[in-house]
Backbone as CSV, one residue per row, in Angstrom:
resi,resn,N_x,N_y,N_z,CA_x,CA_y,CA_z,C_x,C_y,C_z
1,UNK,-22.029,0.005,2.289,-20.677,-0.318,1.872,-20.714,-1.483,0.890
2,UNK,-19.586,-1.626,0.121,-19.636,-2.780,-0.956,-17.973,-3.244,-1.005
3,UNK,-18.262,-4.338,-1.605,-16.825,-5.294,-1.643,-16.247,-4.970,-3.314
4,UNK,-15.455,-3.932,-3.448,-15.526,-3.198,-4.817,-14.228,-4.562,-5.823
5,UNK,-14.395,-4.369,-7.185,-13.591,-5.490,-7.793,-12.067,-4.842,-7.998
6,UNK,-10.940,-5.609,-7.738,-9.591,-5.144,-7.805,-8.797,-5.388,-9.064
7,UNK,-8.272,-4.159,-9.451,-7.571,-4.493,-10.774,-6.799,-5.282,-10.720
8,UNK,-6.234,-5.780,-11.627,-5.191,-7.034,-11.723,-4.556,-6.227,-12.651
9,UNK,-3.036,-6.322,-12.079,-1.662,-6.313,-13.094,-1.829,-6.324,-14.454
10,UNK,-1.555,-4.987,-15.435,-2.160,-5.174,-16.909,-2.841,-3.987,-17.232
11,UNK,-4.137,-3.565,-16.276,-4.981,-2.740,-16.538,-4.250,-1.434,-16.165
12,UNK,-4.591,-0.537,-17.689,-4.731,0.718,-17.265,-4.113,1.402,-15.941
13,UNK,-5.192,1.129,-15.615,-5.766,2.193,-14.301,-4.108,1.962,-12.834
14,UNK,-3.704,0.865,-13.227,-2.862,0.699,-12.249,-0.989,1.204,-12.574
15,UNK,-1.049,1.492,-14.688,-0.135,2.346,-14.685,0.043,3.679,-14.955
16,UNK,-0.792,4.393,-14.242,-0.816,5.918,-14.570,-0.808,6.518,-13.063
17,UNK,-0.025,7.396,-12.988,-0.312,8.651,-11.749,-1.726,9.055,-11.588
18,UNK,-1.806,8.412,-10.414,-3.340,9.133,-9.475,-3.523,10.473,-9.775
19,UNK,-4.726,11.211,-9.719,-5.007,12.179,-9.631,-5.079,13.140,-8.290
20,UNK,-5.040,14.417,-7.392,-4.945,14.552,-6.497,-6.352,14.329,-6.044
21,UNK,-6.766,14.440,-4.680,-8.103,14.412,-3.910,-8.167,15.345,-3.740
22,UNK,-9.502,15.990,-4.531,-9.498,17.898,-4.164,-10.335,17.965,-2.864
23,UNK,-11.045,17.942,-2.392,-11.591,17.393,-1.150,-11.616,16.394,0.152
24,UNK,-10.772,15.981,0.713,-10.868,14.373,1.273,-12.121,14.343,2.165
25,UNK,-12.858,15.371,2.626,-14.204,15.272,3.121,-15.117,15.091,2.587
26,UNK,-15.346,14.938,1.149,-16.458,14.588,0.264,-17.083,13.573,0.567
27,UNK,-18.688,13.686,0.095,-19.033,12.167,0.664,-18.363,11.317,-0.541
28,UNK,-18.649,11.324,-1.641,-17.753,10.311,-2.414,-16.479,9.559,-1.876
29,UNK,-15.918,10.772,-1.581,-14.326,10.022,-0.748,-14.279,9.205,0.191
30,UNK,-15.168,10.272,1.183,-16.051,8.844,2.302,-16.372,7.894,2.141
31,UNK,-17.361,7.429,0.901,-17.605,6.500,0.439,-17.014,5.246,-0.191
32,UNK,-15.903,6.310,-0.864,-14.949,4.882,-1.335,-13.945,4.545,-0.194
33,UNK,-14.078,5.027,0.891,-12.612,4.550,1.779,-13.174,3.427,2.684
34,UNK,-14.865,3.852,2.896,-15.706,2.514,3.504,-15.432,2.043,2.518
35,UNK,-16.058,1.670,0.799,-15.490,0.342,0.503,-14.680,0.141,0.861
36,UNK,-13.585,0.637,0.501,-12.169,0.046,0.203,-11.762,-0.336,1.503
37,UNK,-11.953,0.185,2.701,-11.818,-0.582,3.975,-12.676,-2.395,3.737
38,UNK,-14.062,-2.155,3.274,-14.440,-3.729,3.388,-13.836,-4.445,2.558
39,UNK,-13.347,-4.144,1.169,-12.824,-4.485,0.561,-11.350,-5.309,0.739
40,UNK,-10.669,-4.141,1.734,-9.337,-4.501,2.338,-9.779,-5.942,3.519
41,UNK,-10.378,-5.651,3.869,-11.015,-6.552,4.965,-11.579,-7.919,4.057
42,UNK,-12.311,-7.879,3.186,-12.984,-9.347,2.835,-11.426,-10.174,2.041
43,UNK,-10.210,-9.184,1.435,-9.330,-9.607,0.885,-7.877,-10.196,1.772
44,UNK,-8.177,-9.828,3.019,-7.421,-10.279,3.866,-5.878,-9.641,3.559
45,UNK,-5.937,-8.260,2.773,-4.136,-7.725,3.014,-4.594,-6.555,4.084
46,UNK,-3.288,-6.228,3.831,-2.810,-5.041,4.914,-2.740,-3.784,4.261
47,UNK,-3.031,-3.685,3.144,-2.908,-2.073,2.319,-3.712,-2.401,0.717
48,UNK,-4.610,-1.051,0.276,-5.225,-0.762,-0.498,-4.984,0.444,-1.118
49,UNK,-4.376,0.661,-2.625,-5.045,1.955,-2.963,-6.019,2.028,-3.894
50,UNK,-6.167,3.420,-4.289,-7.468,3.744,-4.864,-7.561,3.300,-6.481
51,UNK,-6.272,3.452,-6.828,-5.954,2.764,-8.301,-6.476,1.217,-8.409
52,UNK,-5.988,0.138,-6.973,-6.920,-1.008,-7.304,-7.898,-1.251,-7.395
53,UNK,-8.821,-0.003,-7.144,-10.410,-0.463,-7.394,-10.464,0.716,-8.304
54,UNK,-10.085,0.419,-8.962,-10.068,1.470,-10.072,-10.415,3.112,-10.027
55,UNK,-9.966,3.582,-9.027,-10.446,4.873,-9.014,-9.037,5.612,-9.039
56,UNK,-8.701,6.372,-10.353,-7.385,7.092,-10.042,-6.903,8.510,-9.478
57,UNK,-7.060,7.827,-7.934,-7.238,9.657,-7.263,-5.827,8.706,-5.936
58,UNK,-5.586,9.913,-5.582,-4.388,9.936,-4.624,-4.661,9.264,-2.665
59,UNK,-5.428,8.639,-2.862,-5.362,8.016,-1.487,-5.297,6.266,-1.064
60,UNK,-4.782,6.584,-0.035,-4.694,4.620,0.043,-4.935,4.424,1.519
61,UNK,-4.948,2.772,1.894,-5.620,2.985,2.733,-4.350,1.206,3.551
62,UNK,-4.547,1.344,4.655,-3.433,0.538,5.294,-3.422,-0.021,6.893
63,UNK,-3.228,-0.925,7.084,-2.933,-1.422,8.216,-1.404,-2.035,9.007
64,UNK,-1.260,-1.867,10.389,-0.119,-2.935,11.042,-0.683,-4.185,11.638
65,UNK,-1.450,-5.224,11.166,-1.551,-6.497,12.111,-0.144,-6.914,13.353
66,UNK,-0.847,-7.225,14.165,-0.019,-7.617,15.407,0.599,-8.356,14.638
67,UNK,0.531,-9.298,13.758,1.850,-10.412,13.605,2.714,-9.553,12.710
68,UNK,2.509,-8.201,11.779,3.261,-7.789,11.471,3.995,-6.766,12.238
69,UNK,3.503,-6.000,13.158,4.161,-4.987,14.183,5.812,-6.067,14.669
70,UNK,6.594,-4.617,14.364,8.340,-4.623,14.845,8.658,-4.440,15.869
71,UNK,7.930,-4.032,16.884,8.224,-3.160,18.434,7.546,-2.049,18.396
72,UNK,8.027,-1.235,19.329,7.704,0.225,19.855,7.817,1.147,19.305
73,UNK,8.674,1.089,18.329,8.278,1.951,17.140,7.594,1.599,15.353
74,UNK,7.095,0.264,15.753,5.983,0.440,14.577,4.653,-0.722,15.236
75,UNK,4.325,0.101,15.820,2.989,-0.731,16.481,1.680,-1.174,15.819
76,UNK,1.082,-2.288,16.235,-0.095,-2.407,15.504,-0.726,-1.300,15.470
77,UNK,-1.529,-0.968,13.697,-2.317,-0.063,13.668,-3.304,-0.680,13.306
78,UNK,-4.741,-0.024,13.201,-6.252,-0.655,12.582,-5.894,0.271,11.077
79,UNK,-6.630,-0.026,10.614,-6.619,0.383,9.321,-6.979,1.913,9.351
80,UNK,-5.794,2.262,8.408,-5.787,4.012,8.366,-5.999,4.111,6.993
81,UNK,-6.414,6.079,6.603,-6.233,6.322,5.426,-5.655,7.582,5.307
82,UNK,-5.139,7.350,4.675,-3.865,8.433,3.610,-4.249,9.138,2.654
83,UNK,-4.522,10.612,2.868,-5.155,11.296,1.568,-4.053,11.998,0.850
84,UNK,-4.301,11.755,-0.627,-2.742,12.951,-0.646,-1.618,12.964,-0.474
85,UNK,-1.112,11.565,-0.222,0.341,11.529,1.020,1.528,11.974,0.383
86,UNK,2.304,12.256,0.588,3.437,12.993,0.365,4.418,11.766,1.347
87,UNK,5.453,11.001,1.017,6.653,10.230,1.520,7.820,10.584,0.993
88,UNK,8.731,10.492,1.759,9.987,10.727,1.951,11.142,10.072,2.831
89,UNK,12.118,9.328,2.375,12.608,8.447,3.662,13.714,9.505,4.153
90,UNK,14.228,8.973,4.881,14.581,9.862,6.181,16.449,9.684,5.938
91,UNK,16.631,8.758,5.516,18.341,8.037,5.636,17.931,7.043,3.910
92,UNK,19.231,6.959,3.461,19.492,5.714,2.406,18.933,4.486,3.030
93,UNK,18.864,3.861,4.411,18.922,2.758,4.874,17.983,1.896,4.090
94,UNK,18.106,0.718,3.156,16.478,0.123,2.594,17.075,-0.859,3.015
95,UNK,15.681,-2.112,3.592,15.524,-3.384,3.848,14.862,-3.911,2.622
96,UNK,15.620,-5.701,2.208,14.746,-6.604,1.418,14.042,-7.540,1.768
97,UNK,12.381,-6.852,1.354,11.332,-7.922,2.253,10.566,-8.545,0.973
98,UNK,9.981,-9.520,1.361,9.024,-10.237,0.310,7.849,-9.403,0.202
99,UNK,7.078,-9.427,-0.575,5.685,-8.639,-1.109,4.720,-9.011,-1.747
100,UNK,3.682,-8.938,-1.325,2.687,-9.849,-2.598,1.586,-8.127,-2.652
101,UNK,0.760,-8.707,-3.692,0.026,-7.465,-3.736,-1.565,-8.031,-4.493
102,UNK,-2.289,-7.361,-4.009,-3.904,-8.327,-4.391,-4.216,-7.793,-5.843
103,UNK,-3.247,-6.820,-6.623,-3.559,-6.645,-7.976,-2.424,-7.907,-8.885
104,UNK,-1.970,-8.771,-8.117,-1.119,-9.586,-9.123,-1.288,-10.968,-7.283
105,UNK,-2.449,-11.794,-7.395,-2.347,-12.378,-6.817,-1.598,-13.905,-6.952
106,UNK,-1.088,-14.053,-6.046,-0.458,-15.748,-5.646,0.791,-15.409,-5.641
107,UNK,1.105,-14.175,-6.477,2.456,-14.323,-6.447,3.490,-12.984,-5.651
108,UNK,4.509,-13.159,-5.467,5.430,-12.894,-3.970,7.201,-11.901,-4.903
109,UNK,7.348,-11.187,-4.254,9.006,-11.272,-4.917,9.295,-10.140,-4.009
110,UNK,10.742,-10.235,-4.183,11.356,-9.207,-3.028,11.647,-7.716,-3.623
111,UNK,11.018,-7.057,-2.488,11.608,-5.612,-3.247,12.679,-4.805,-1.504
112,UNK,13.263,-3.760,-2.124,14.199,-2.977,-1.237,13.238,-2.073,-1.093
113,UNK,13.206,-1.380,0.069,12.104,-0.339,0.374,13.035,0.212,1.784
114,UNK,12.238,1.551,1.402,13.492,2.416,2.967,13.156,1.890,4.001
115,UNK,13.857,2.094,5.239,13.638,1.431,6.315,12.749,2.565,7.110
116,UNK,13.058,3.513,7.173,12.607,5.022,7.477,11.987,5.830,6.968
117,UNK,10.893,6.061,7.109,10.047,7.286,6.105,9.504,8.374,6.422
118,UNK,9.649,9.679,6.331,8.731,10.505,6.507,7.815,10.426,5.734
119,UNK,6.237,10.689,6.311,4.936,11.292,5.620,3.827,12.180,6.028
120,UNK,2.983,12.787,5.353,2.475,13.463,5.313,1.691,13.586,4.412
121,UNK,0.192,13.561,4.940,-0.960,13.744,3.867,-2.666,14.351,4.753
122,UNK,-3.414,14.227,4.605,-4.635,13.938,5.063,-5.607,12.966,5.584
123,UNK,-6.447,12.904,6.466,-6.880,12.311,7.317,-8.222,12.387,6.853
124,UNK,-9.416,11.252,6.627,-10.642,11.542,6.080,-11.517,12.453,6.519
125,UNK,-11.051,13.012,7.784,-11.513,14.332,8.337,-11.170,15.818,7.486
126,UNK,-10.344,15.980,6.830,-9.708,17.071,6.032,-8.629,17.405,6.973
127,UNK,-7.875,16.745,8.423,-6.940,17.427,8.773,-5.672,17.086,8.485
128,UNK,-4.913,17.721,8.471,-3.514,17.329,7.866,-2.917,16.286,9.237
129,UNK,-2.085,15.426,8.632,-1.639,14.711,9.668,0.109,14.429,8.833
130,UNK,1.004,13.864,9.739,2.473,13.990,9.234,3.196,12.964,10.441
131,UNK,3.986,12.139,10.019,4.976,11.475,10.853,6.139,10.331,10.267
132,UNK,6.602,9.999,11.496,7.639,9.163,10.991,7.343,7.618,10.927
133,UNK,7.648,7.113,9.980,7.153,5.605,9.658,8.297,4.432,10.128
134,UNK,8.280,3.588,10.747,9.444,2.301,10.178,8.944,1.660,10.269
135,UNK,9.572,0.107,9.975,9.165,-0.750,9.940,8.355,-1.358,9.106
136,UNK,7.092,-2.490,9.038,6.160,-2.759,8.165,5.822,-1.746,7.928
137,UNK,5.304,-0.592,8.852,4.158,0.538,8.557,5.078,1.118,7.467
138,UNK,5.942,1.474,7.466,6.855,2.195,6.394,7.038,1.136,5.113
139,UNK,6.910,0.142,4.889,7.289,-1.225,3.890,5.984,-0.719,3.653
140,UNK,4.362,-0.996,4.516,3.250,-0.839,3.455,3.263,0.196,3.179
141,UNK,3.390,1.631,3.596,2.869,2.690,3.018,3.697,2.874,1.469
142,UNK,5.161,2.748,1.239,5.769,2.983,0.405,5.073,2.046,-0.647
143,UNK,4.980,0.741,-0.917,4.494,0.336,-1.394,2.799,0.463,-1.843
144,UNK,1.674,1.342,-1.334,0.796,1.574,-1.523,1.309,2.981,-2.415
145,UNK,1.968,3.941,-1.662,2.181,4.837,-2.229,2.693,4.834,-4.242
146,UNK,3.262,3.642,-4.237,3.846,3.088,-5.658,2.625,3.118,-6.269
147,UNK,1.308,2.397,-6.013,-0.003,2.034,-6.333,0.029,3.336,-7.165
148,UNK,0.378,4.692,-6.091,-0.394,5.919,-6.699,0.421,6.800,-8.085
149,UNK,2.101,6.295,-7.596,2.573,6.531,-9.021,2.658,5.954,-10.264
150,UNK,1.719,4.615,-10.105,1.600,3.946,-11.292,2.803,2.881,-11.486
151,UNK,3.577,2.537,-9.968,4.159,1.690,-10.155,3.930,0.162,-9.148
152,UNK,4.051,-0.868,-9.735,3.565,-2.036,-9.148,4.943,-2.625,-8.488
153,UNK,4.703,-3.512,-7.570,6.421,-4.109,-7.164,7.394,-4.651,-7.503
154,UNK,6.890,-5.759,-8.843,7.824,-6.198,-9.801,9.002,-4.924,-10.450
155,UNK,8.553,-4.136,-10.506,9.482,-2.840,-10.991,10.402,-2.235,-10.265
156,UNK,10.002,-2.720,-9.034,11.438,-2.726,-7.913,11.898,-3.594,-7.754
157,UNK,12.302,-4.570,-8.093,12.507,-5.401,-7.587,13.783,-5.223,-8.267
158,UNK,15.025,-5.984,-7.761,16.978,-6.252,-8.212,16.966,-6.948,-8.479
159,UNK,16.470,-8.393,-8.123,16.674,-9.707,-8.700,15.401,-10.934,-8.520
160,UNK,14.833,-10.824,-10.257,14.122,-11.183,-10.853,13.440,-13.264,-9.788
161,UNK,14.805,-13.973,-9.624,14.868,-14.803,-9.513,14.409,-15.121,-7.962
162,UNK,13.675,-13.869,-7.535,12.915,-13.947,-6.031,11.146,-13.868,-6.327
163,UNK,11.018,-13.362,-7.656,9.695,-13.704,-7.724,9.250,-14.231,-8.236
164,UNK,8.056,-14.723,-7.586,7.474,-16.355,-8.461,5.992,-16.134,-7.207
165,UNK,5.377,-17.325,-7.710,3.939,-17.722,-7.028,4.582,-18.205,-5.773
166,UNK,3.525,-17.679,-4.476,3.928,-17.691,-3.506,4.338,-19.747,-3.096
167,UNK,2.724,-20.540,-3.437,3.534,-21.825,-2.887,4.456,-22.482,-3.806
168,UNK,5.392,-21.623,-4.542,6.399,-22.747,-5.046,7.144,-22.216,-4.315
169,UNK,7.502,-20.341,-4.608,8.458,-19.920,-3.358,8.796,-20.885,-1.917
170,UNK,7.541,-20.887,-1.234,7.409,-21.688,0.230,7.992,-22.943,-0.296
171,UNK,7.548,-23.914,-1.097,7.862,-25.367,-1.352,9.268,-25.740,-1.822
172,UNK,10.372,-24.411,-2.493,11.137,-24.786,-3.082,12.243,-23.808,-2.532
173,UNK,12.316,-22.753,-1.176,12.789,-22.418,-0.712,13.424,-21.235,-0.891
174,UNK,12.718,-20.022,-2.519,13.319,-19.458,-2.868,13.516,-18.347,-2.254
């Protein structure tokens, strides 16, 4: 496994539509989801896609840390991966949460994201897997899922004047 390098905001590779995963059992695929798991791991977030390490194919990869789990219906998860995924929210309902993302680091801004999501994609096994998301788990996946349409979070965002570098945010209360 290897600690692969993450695009930063700018490049290419992070505004174009992923390509699909014609296989998710390949060893290649295998291969990049161990990186991108150590990767996710030496970088300390909670979600990766394949566009940040520059590979433009359709999978991402995600976690619920206990300090982020909501209750009983969005429980800590260990890090999963998403082949292919297909999302869909369930109701209009969107929550505004803060966001940072390791392709535009230090800095934070709020985006609206559904509260509710259906999904559905593949499992690094090749089996199909499908369910209902809330909570963080639904905040990261949608937002990874953006990774794969070539859109970053600043582009959701309503009002400009929530994002900034995270310690002035903290220091100045925004």
């Amino acid at each position: 496994m290897a600690v692969l390098a993450i695009a930063r905001m700018g490049h290419p590779v992070l505004r174009q539509p992923a390509q699909e995963v014609p296989d998710p059992t390949a060893p290649d695929i295998q291969r990049l989801i161990a990186d991108m798991r150590e990767t996710l791991e030496e970088s300390g977030g909670v979600g990766l896609a394949a566009p940040q390490v520059f590979v433009s194919q359709r999978l991402f990869i995600y976690s619920v840390p206990l300090a982020r789990s909501e209750g009983e219906d969005d429980p800590p998860l260990p890090v999963q991966a998403l082949i292919n995924p297909v999302l869909k929210p369930v109701d209009d309902e969107k929550l505004l949460r803060t966001e940072g993302c390791l392709s535009l680091p230090d800095l934070r801004g709020e985006v609206p994201r559904y509260k509710r999501i259906w999904y559905a994609g593949f499992d690094p096994h090749g089996q199909k897997v499908e369910g209902m998301a809330t909570g963080f788990r639904a905040h990261v996946m949608q937002h990874e899922m953006d990774h794969l349409d070539g859109i970053l979070y600043p582009m959701r965002m309503t009002d400009m004047s929530k994002f900034g570098f995270a310690k002035e945010l903290t220091r100045y209360g925004a």
